[in-house]
PDB file with one MODEL, atoms N, CA, C and O in Angstrom:
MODEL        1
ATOM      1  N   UNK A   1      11.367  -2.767   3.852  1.00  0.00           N
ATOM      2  CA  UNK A   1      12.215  -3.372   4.863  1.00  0.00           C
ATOM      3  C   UNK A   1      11.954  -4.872   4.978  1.00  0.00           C
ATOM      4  O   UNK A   1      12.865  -5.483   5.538  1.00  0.00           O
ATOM      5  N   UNK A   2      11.051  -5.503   4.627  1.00  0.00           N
ATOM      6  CA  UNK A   2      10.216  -6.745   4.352  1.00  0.00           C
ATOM      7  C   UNK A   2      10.309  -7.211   3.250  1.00  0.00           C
ATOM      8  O   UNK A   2       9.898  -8.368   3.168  1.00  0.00           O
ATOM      9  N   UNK A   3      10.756  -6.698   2.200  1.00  0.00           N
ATOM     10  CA  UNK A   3      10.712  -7.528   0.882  1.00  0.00           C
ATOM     11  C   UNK A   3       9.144  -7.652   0.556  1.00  0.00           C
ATOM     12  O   UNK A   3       8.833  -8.629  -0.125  1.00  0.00           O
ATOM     13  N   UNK A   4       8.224  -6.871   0.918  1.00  0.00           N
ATOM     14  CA  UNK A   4       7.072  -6.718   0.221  1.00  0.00           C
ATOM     15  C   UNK A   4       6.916  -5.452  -0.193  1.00  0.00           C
ATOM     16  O   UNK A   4       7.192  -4.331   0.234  1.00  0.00           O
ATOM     17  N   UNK A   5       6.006  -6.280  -1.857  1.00  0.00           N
ATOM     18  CA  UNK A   5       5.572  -5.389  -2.846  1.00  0.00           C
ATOM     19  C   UNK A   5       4.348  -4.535  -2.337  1.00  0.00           C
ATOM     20  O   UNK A   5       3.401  -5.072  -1.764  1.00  0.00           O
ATOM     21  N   UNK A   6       4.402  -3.395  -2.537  1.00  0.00           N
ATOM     22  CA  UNK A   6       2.578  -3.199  -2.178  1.00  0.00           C
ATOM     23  C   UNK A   6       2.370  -2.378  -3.069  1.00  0.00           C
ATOM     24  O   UNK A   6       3.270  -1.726  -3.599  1.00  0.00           O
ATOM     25  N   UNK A   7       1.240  -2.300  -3.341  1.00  0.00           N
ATOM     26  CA  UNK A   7       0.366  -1.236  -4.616  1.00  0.00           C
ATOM     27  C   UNK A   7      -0.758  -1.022  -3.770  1.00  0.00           C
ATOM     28  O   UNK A   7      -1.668  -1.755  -3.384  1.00  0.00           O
ATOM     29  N   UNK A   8      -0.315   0.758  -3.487  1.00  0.00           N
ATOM     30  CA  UNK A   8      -1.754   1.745  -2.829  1.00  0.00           C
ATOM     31  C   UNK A   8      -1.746   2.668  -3.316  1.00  0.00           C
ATOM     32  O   UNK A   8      -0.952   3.051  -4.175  1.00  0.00           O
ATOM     33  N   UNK A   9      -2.880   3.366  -2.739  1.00  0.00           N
ATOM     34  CA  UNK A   9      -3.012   5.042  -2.496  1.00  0.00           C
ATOM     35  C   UNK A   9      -2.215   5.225  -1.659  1.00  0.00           C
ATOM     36  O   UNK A   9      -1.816   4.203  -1.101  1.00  0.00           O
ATOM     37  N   UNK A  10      -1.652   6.508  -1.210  1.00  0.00           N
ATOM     38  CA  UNK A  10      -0.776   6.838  -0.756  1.00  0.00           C
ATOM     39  C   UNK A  10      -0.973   8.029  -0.513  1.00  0.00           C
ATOM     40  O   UNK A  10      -1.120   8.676  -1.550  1.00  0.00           O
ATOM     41  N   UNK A  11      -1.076   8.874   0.808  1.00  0.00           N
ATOM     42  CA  UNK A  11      -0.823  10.212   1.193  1.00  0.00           C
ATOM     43  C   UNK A  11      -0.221  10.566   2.167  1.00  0.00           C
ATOM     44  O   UNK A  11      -0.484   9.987   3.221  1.00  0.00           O
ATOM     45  N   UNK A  12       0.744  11.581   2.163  1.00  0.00           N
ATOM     46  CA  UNK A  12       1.172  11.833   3.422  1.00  0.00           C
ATOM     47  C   UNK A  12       0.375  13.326   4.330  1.00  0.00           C
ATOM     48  O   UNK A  12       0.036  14.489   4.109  1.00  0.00           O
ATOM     49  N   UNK A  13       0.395  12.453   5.275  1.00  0.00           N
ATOM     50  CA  UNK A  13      -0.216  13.491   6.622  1.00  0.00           C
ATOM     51  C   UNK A  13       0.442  14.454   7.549  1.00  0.00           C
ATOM     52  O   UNK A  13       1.665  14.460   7.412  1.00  0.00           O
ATOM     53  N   UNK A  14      -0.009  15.252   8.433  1.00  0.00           N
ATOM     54  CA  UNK A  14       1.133  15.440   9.062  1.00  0.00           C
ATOM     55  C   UNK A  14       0.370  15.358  10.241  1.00  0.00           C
ATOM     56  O   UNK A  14      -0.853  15.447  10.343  1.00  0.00           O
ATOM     57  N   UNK A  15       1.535  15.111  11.460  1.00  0.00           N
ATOM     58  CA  UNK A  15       1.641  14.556  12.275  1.00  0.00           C
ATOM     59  C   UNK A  15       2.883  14.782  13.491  1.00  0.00           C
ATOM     60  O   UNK A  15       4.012  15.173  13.194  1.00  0.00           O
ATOM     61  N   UNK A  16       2.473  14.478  14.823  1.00  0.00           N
ATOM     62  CA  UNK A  16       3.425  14.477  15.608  1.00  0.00           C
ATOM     63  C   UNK A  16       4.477  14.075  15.638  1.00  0.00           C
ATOM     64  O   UNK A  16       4.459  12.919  15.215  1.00  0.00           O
ATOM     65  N   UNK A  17       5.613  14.434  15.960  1.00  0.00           N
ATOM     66  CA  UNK A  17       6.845  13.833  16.139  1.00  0.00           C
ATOM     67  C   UNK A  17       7.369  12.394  16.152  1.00  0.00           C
ATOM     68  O   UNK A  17       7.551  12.069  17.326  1.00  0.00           O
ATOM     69  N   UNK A  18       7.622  11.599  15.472  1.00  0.00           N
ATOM     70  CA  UNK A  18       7.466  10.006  16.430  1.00  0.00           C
ATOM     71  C   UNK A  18       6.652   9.331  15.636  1.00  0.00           C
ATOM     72  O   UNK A  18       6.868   8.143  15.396  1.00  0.00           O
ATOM     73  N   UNK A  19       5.236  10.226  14.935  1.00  0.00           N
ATOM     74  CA  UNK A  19       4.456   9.302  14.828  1.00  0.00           C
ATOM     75  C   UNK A  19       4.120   8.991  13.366  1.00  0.00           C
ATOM     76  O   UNK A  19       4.551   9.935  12.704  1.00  0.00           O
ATOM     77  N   UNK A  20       3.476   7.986  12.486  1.00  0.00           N
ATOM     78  CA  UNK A  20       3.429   7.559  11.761  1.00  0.00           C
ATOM     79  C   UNK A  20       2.761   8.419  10.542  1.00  0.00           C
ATOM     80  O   UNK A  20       1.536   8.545  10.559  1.00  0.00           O
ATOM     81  N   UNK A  21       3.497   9.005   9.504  1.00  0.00           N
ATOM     82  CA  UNK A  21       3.182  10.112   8.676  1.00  0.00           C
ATOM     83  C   UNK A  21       2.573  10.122   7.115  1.00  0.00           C
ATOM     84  O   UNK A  21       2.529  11.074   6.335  1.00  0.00           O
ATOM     85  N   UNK A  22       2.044   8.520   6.891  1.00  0.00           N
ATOM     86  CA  UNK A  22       1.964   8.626   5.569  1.00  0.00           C
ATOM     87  C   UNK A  22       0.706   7.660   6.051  1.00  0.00           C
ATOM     88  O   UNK A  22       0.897   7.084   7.123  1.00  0.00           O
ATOM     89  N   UNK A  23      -0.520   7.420   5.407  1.00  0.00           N
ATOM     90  CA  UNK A  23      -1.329   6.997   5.385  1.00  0.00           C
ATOM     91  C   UNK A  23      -1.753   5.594   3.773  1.00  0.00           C
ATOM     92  O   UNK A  23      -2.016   5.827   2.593  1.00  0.00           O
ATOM     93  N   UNK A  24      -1.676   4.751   4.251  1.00  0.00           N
ATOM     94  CA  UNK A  24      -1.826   3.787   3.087  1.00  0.00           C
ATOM     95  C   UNK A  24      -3.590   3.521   2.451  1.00  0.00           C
ATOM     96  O   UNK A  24      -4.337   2.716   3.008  1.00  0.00           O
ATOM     97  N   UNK A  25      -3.864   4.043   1.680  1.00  0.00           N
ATOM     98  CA  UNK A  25      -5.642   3.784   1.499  1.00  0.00           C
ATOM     99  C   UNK A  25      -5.416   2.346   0.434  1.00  0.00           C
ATOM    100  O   UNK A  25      -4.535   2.308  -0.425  1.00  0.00           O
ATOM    101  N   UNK A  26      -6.261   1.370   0.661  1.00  0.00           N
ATOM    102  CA  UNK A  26      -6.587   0.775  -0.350  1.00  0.00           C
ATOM    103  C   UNK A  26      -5.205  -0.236  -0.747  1.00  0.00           C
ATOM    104  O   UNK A  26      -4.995  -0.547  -1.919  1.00  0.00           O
ATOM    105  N   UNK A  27      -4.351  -0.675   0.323  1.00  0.00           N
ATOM    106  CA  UNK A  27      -3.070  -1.419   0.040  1.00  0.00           C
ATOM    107  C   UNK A  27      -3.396  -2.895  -0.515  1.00  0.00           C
ATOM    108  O   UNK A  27      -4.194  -3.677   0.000  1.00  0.00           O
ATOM    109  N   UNK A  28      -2.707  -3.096  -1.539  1.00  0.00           N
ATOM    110  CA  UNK A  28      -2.578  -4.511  -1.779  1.00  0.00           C
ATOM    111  C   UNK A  28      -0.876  -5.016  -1.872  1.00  0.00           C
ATOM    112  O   UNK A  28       0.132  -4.350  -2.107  1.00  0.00           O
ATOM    113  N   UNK A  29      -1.076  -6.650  -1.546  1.00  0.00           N
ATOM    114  CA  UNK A  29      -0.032  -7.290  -1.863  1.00  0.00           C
ATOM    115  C   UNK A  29      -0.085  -7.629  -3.355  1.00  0.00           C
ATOM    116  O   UNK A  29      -0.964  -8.270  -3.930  1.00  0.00           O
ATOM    117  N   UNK A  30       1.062  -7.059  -3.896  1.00  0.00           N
ATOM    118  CA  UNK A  30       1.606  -7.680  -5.338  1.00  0.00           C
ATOM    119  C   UNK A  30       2.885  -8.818  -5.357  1.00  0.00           C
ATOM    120  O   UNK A  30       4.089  -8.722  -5.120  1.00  0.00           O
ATOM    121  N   UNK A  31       1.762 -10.235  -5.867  1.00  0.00           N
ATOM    122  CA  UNK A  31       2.863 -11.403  -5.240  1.00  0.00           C
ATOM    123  C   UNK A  31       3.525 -11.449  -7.109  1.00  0.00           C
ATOM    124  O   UNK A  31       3.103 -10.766  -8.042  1.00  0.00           O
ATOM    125  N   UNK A  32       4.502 -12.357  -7.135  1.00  0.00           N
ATOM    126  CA  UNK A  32       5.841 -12.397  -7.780  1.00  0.00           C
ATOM    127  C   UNK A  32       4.751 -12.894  -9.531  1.00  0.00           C
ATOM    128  O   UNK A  32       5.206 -12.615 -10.641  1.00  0.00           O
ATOM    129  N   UNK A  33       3.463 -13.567  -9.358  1.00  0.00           N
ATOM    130  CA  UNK A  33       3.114 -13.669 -10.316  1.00  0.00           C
ATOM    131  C   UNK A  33       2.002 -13.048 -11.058  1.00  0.00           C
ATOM    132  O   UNK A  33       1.240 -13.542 -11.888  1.00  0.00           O
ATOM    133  N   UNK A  34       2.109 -11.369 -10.377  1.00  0.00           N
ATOM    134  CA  UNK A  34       1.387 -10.316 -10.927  1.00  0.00           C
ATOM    135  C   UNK A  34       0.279 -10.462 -10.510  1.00  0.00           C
ATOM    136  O   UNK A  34      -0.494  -9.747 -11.149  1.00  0.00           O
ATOM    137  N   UNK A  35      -0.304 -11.140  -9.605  1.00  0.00           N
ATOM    138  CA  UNK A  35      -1.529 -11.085  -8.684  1.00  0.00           C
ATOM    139  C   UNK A  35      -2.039  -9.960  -7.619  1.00  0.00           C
ATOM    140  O   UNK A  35      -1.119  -9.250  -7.213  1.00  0.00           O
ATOM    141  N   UNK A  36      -2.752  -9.794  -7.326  1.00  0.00           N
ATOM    142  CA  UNK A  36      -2.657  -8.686  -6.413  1.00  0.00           C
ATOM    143  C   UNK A  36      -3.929  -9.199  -5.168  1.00  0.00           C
ATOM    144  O   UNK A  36      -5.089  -9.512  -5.438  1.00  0.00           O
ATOM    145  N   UNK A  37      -3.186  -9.156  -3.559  1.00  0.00           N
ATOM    146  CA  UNK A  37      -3.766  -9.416  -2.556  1.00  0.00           C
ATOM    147  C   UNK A  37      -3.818  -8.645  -1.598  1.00  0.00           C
ATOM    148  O   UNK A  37      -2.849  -8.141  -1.031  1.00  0.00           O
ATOM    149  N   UNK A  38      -5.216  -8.460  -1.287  1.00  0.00           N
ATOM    150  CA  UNK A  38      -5.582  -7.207  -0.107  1.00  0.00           C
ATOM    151  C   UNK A  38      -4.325  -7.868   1.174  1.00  0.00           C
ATOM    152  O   UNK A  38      -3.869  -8.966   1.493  1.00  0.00           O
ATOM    153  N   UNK A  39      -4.113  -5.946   1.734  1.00  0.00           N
ATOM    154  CA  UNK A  39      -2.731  -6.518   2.385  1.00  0.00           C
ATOM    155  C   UNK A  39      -3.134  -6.786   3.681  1.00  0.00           C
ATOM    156  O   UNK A  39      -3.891  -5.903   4.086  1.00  0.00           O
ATOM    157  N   UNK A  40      -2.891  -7.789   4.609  1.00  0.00           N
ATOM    158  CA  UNK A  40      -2.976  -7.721   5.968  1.00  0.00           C
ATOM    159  C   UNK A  40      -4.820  -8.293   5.940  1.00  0.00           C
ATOM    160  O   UNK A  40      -5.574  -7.944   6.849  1.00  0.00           O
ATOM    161  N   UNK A  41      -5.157  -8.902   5.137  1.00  0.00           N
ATOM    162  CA  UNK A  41      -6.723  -9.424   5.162  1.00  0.00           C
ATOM    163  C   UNK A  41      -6.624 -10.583   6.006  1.00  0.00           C
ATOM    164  O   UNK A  41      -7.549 -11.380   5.849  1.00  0.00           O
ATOM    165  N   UNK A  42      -6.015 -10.800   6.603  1.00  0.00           N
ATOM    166  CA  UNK A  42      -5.963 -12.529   7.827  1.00  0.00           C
ATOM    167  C   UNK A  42      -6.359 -11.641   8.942  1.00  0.00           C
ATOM    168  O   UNK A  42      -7.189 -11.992   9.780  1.00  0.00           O
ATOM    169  N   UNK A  43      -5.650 -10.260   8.956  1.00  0.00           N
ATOM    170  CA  UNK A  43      -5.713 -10.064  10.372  1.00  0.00           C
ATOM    171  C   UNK A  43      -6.889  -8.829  10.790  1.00  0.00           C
ATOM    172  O   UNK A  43      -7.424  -8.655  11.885  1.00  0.00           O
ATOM    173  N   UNK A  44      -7.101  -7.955   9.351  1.00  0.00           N
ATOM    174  CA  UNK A  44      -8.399  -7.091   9.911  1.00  0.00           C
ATOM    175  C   UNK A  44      -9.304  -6.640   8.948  1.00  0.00           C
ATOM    176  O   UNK A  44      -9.300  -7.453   8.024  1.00  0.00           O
ATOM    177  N   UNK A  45     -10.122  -5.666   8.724  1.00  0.00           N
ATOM    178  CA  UNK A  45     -11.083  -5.489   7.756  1.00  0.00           C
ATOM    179  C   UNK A  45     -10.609  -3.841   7.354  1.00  0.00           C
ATOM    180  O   UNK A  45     -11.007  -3.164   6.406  1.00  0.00           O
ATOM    181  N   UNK A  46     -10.000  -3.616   8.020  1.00  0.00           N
ATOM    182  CA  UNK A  46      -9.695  -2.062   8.070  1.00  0.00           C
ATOM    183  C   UNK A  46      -9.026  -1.761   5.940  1.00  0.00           C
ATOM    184  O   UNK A  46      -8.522  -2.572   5.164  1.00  0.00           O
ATOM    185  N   UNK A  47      -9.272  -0.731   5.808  1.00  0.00           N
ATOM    186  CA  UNK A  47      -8.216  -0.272   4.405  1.00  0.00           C
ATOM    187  C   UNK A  47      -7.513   0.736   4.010  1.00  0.00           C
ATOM    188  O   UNK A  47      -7.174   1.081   2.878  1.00  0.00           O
ATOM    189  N   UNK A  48      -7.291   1.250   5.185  1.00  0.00           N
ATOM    190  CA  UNK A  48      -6.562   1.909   5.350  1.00  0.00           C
ATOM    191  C   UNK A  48      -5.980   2.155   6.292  1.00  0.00           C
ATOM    192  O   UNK A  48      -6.722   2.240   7.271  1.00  0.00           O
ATOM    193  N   UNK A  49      -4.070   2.465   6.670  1.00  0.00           N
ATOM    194  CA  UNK A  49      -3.527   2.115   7.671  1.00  0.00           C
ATOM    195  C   UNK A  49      -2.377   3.425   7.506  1.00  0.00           C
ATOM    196  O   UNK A  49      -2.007   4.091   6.540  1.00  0.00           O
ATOM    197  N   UNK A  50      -1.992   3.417   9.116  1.00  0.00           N
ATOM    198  CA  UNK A  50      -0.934   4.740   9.273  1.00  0.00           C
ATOM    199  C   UNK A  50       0.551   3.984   9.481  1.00  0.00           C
ATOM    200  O   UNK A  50       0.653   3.075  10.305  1.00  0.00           O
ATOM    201  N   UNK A  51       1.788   4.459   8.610  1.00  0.00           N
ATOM    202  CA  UNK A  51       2.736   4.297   7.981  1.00  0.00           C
ATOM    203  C   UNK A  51       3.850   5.226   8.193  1.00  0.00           C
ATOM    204  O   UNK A  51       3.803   6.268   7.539  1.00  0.00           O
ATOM    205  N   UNK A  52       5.038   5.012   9.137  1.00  0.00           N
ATOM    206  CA  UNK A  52       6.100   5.875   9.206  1.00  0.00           C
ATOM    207  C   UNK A  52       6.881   5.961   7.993  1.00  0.00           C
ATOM    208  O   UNK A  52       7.703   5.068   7.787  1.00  0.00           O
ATOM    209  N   UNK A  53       6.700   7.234   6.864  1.00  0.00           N
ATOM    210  CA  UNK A  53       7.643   7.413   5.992  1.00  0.00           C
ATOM    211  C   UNK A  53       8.887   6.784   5.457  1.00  0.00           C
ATOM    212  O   UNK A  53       9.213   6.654   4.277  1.00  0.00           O
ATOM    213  N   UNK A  54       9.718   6.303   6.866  1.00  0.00           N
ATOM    214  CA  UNK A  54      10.714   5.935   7.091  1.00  0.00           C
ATOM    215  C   UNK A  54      11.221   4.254   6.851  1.00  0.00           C
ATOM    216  O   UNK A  54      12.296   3.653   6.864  1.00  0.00           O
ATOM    217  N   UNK A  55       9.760   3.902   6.625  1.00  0.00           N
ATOM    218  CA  UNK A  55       9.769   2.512   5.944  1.00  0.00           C
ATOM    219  C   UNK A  55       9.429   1.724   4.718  1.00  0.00           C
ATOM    220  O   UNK A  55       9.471   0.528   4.431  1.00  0.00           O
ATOM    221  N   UNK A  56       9.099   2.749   4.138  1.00  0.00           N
ATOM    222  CA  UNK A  56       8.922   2.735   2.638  1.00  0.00           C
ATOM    223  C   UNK A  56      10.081   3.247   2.064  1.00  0.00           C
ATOM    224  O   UNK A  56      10.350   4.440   1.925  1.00  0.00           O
ATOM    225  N   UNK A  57      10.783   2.248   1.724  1.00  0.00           N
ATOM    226  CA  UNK A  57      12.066   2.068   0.789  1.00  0.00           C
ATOM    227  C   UNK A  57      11.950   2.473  -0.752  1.00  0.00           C
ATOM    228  O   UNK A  57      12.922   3.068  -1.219  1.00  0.00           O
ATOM    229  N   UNK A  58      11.065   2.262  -1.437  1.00  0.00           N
ATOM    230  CA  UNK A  58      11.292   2.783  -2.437  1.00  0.00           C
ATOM    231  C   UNK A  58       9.429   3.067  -3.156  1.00  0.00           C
ATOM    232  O   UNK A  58       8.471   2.408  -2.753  1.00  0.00           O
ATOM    233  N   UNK A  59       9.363   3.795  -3.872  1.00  0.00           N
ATOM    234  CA  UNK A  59       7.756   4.494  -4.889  1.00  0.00           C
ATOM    235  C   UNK A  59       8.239   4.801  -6.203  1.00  0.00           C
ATOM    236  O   UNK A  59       9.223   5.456  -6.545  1.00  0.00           O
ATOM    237  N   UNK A  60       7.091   4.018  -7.089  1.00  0.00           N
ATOM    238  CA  UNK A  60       7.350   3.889  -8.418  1.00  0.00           C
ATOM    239  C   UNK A  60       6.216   4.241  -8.931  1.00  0.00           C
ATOM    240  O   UNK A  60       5.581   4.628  -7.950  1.00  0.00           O
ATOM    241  N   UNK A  61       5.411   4.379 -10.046  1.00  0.00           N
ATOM    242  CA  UNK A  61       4.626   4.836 -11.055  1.00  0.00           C
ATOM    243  C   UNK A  61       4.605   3.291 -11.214  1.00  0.00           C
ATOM    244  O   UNK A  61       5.765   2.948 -11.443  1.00  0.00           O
ATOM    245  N   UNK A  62       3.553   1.918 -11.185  1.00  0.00           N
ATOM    246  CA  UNK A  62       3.428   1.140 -11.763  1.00  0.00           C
ATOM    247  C   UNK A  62       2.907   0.943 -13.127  1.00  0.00           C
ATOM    248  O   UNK A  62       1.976   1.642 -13.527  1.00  0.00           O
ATOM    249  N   UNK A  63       3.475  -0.012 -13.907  1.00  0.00           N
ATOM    250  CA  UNK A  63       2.568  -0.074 -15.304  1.00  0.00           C
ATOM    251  C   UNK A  63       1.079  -0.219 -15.367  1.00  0.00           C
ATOM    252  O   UNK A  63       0.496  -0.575 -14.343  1.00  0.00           O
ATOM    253  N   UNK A  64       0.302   0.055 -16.626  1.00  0.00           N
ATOM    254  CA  UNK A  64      -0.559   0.584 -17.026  1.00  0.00           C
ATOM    255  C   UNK A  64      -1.826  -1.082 -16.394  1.00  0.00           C
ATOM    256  O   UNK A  64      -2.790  -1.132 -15.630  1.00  0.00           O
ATOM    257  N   UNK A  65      -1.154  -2.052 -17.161  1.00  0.00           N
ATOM    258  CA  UNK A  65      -1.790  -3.746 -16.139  1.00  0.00           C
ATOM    259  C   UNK A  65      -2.021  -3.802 -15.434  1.00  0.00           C
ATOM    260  O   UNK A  65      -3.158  -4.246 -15.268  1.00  0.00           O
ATOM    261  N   UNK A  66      -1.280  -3.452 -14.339  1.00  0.00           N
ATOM    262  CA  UNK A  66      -1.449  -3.522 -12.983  1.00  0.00           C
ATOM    263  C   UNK A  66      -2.331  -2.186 -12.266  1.00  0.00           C
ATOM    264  O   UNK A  66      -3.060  -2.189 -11.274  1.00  0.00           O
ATOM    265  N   UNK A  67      -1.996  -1.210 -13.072  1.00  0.00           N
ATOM    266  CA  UNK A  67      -3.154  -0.133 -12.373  1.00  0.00           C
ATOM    267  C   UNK A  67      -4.188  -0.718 -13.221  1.00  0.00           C
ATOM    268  O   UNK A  67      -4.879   0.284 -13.406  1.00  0.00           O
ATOM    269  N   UNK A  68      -4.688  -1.533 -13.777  1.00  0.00           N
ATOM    270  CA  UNK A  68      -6.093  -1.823 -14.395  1.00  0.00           C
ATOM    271  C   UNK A  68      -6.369  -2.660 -13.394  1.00  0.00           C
ATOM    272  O   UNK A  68      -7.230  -2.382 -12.560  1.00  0.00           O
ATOM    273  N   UNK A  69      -5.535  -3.994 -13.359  1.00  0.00           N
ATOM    274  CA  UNK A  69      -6.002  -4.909 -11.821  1.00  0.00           C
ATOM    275  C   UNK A  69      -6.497  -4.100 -10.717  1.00  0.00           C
ATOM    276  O   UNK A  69      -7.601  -4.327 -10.224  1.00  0.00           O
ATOM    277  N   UNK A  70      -5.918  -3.389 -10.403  1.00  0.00           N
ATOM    278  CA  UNK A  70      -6.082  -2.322  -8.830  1.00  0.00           C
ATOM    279  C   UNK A  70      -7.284  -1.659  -8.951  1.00  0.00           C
ATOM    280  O   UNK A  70      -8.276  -1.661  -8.222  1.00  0.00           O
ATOM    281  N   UNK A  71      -6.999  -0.991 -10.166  1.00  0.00           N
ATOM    282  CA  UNK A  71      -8.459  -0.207  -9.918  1.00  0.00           C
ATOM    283  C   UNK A  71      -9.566  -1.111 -10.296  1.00  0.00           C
ATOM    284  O   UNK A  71     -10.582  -0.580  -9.848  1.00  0.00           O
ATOM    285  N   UNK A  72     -10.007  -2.679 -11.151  1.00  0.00           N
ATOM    286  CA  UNK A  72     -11.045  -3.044 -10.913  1.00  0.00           C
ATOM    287  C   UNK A  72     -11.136  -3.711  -9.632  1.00  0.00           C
ATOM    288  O   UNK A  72     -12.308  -3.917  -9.319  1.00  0.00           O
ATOM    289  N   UNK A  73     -10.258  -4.129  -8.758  1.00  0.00           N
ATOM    290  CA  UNK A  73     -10.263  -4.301  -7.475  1.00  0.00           C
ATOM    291  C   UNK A  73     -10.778  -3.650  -6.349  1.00  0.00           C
ATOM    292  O   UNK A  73     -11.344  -4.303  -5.472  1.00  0.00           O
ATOM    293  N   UNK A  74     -10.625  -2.227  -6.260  1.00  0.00           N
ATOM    294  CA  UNK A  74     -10.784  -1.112  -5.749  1.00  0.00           C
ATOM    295  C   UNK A  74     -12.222  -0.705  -6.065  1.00  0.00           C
ATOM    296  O   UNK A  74     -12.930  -0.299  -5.143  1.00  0.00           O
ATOM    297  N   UNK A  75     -12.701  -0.786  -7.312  1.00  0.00           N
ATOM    298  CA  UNK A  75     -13.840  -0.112  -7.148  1.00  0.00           C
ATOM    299  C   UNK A  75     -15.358  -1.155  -6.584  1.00  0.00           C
ATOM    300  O   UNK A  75     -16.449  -0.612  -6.409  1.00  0.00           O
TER     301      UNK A  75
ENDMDL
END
């Protein structure tokens, strides 16, 4: 809904009515020149965050590069 890229883990939970159903572990920002930046790092330390389904527009299988960036990032 933002025009941001993100590359995470990803699970969905379940949850109350209303409330936010997919859980983001480990999110990064993927900026336009294949970089990858922990998401929301200005504002907390947390890495994982709760996510209404309903705003994630689209999930892809990223290429093989970029899951190499992520995961030496990640570990």
């Amino acid at each position: 809904m933002n025009n941001q890229k993100l590359m995470t883990q990803i699970e969905e939970v379940s949850s109350e009515l209303g409330e936010p159903d997919c859980r983001l572990t480990e999110p990064f920002l993927v900026r336009d020149d294949g970089t990858l930046e922990p998401w929301l790092v200005d504002l907390t330390t947390q890495n994982s965050f709760m996510m209404h389904s309903d705003k994630i527009l689209t999930i892809v299988e990223p290429n093989g590069k970029l899951i190499d960036k992520y995961e030496g990032l990640v570990k």
